[in-house]
Structures are given as C-alpha cells and as structure tokens.
Backbone as CSV, one residue per row, in Angstrom:
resi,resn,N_x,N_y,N_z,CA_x,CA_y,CA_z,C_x,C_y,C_z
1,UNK,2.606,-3.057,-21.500,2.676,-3.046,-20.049,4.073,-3.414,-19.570
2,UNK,4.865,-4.192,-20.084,6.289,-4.595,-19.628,7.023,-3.335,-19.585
3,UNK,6.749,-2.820,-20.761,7.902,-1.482,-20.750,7.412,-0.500,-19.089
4,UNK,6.078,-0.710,-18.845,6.118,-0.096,-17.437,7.056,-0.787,-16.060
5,UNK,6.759,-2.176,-16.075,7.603,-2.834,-15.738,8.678,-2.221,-15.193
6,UNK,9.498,-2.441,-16.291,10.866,-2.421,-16.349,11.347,-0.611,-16.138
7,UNK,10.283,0.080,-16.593,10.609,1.659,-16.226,10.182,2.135,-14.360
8,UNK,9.672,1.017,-13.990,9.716,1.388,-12.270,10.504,0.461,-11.356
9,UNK,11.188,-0.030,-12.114,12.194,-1.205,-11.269,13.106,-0.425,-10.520
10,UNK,13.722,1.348,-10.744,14.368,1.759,-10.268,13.623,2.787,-9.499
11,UNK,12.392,3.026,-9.100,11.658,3.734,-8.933,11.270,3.566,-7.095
12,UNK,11.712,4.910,-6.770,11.067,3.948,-5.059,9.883,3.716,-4.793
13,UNK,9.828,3.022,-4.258,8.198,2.906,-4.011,7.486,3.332,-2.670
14,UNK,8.299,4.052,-1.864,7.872,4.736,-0.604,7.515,6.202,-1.135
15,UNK,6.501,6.883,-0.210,6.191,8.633,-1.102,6.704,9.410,-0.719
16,UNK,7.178,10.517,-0.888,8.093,11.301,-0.910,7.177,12.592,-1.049
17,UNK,7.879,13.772,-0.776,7.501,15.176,-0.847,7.673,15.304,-2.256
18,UNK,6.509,16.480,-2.707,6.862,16.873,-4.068,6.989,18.370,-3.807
19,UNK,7.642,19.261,-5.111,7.339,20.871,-4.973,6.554,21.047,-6.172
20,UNK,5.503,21.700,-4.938,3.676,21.955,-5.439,4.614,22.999,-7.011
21,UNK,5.257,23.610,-6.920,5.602,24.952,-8.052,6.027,24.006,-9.250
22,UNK,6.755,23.044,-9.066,6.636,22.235,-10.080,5.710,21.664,-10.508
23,UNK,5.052,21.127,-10.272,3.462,20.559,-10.477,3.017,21.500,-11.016
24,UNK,2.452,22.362,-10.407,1.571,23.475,-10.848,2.622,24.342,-12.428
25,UNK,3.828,23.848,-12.766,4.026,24.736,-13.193,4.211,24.394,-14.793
26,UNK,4.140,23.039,-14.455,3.715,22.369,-16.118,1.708,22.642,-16.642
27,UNK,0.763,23.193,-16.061,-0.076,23.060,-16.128,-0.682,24.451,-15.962
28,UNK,-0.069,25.326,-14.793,-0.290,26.605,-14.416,-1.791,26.271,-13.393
29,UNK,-1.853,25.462,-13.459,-2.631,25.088,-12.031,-2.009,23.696,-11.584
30,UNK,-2.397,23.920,-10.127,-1.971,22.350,-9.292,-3.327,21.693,-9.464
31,UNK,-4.311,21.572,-9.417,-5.951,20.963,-9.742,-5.582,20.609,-11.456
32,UNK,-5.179,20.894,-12.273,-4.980,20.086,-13.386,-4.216,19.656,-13.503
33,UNK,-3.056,19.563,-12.689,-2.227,18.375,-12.631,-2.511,17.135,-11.787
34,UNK,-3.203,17.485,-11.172,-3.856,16.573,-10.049,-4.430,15.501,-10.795
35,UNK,-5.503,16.185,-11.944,-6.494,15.475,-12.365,-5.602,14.461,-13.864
36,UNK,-4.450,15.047,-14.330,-4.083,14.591,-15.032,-3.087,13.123,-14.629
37,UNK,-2.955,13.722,-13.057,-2.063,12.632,-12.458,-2.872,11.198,-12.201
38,UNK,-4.227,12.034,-11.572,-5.146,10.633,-11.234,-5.887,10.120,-12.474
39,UNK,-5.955,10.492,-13.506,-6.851,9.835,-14.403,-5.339,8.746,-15.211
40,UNK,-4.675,9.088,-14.952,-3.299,7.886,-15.879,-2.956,7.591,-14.519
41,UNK,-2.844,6.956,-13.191,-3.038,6.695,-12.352,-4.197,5.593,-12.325
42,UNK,-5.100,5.737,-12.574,-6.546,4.763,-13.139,-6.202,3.597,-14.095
43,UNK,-5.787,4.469,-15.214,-5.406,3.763,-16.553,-3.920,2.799,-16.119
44,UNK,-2.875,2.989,-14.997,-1.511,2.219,-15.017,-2.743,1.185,-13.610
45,UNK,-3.675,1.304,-13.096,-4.313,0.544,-11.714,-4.849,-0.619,-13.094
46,UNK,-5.511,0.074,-14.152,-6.733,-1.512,-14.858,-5.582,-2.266,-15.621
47,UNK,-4.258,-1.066,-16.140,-3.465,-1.842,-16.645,-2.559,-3.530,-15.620
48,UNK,-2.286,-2.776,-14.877,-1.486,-3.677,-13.983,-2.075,-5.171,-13.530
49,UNK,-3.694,-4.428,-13.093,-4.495,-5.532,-12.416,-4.508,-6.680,-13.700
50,UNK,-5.257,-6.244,-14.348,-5.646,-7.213,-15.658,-4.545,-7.839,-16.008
51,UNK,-3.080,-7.324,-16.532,-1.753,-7.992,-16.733,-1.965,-9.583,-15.383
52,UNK,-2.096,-9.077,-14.098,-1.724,-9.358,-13.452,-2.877,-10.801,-13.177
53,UNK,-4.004,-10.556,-13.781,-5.038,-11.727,-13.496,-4.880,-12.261,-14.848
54,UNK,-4.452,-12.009,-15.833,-4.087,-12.950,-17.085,-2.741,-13.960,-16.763
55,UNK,-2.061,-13.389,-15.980,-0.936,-14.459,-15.656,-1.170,-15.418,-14.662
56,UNK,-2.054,-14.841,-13.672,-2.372,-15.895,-12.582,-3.683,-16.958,-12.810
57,UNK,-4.573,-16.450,-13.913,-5.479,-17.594,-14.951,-4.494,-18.673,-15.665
58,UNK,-3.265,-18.790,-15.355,-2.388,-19.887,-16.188,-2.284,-20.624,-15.422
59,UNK,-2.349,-20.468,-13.862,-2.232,-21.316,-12.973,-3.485,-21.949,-12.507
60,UNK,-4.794,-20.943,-12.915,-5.699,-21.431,-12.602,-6.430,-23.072,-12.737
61,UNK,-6.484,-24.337,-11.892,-7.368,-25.432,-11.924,-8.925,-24.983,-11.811
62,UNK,-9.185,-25.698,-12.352,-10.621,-25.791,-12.244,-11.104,-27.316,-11.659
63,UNK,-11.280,-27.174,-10.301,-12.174,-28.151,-9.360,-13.184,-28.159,-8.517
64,UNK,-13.711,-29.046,-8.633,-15.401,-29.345,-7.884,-14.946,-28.789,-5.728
65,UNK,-13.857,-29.128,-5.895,-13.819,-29.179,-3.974,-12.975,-28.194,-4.019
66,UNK,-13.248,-27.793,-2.636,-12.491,-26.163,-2.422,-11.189,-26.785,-1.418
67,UNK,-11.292,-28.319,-0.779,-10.386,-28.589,-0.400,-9.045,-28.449,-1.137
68,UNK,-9.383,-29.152,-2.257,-7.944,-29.119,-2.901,-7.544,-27.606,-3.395
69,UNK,-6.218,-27.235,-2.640,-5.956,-26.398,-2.730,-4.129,-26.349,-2.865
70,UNK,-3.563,-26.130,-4.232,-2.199,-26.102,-4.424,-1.595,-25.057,-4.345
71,UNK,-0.459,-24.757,-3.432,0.422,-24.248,-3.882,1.067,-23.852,-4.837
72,UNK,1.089,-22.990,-5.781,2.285,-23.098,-6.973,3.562,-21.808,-6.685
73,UNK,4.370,-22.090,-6.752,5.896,-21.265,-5.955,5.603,-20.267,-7.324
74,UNK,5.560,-20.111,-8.245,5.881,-19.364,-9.832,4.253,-18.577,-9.814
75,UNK,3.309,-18.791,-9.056,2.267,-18.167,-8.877,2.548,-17.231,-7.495
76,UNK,2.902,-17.766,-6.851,3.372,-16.975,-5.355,4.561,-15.823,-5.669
77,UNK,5.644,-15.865,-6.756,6.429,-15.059,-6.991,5.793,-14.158,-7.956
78,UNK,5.686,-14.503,-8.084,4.398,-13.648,-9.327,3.940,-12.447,-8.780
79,UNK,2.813,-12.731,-7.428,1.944,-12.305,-6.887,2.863,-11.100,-5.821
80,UNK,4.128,-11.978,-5.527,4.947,-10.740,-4.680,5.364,-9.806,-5.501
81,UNK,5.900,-10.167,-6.826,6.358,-8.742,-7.511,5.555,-8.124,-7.758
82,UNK,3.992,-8.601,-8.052,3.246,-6.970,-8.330,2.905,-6.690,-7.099
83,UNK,2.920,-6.920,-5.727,2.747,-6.517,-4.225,3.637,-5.564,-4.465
84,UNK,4.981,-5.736,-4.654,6.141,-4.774,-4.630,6.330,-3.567,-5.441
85,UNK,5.502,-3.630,-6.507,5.432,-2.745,-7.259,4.852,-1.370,-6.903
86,UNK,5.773,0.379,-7.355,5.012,1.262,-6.408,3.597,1.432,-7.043
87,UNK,2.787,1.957,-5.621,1.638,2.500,-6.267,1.120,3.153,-7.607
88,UNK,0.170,2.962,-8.296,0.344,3.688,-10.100,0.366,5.008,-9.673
89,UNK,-0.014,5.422,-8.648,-0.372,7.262,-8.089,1.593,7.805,-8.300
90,UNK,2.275,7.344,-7.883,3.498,7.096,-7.691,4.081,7.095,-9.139
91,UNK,3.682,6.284,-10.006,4.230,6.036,-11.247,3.582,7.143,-11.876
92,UNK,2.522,7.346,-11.815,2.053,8.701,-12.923,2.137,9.402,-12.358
93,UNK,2.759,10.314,-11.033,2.941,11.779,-10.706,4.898,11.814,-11.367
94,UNK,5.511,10.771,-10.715,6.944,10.351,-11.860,6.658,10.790,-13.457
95,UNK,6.288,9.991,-14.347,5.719,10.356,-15.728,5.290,11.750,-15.778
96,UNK,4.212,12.212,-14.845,4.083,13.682,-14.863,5.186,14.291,-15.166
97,UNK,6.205,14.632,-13.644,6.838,15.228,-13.756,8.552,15.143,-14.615
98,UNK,8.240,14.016,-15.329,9.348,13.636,-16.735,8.777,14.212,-18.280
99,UNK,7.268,14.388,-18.125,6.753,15.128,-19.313,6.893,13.855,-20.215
100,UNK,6.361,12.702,-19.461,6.162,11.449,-20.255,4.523,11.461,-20.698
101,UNK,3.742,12.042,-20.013,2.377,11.973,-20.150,1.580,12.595,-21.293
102,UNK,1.023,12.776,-21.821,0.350,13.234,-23.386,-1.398,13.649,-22.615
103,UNK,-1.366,15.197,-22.482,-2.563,15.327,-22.039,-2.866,16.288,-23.010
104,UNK,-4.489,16.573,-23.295,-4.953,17.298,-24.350,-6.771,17.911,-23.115
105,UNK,-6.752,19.260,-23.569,-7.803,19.766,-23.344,-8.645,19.788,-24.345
106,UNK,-9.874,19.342,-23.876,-11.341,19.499,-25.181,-11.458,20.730,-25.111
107,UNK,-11.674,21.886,-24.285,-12.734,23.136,-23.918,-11.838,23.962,-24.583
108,UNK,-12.460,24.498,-25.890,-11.893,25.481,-26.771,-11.445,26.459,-25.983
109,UNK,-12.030,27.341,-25.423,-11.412,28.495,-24.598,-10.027,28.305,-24.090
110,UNK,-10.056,26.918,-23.451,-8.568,26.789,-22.520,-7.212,26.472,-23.576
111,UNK,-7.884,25.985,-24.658,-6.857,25.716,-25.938,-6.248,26.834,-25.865
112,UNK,-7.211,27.583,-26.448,-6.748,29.119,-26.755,-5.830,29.872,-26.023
113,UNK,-5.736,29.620,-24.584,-5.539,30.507,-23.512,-6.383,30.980,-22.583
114,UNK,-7.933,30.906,-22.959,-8.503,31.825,-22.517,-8.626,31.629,-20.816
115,UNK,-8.911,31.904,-19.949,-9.714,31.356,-18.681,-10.864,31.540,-18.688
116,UNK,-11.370,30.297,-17.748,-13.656,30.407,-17.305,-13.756,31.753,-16.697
C-alpha cells in the first residue's frame, strides 16, 4: 500500500476531463474499461480504508466513559493525509490509462476475439 502512497503524491486530486477514444481504445469498448476502472477502484477504497484503521487502532484507548476524550495531534495528521488523498476512482482510471493495471477475461470467446 505505501508504494500507492507515494505514486499519488504527485497526482491531482481534483477531476478532470478524459478522451472517451482513449479509454475505449485500450479495451475497444468504453463499458470495459469502465468496469475495469471500478472494480480496482474497490480494491485501492478496502485497501486504503483498512491501511488507514490499522494506524488509527494505535491510538486507540480503551475506556469505560465516553467523556474522556483525547486529542492526539499524530492521529489528527494522519487522518488529514488520507482526507487529502485523491479519490481511488481517480487513482485507477490514472493506472488505467498508464497500462499499470493487469486485467484478464474468463469468457473464452472474448479471449479469442470473438464477440456475444
């Protein structure tokens, strides 16, 4: 997960226009790039979250009263950099279109070439 990290630090995180002909043209449809975008899109969302609740369980107390309630500054910075981080939709249509992504079809026909 770090190496994702560190590969969207230069990455904007506002969305931007894409050209559909590119998309569509690693795939020869725009609907399977779509689907290839949102399913590793999924996979960088459970990655991030989970990273992100294993680090903030270090800070976690465990107490009887809900009063006590601490501050920790190294939990609060924490919590802003993955706020800041772009959307995974963002990071895997990027990867898409770098031909970082590793997608494989099951349905023999489409291996082949064939179309439904």
């Amino acid at each position: 997960m770090s190496d994702i990290k560190t590969k969207v630090q230069g990455l904007d995180p506002n969305i931007k226009s894409r050209d559909i002909g590119e998309m569509a043209g690693k795939t020869e449809n725009i609907y399977e790039g779509l689907v290839i975008i949102s399913k590793r899109a999924r996979q960088l969302a459970v990655d991030i979250k989970h990273e992100l609740h294993q680090k903030l369980e270090e800070f976690a107390i465990s107490s009887d009263t809900i009063e006590e309630i601490s501050e920790n500054k190294e939990q609060i910075e924490i919590s802003k950099f993955y706020e800041r981080l772009p959307n995974p939709v963002l990071i895997a249509t990027e990867e898409f279109l770098n031909n970082e992504i590793y997608y494989r079809y099951n349905d023999k026909k489409r291996r082949e070439g064939g179309r439904r």
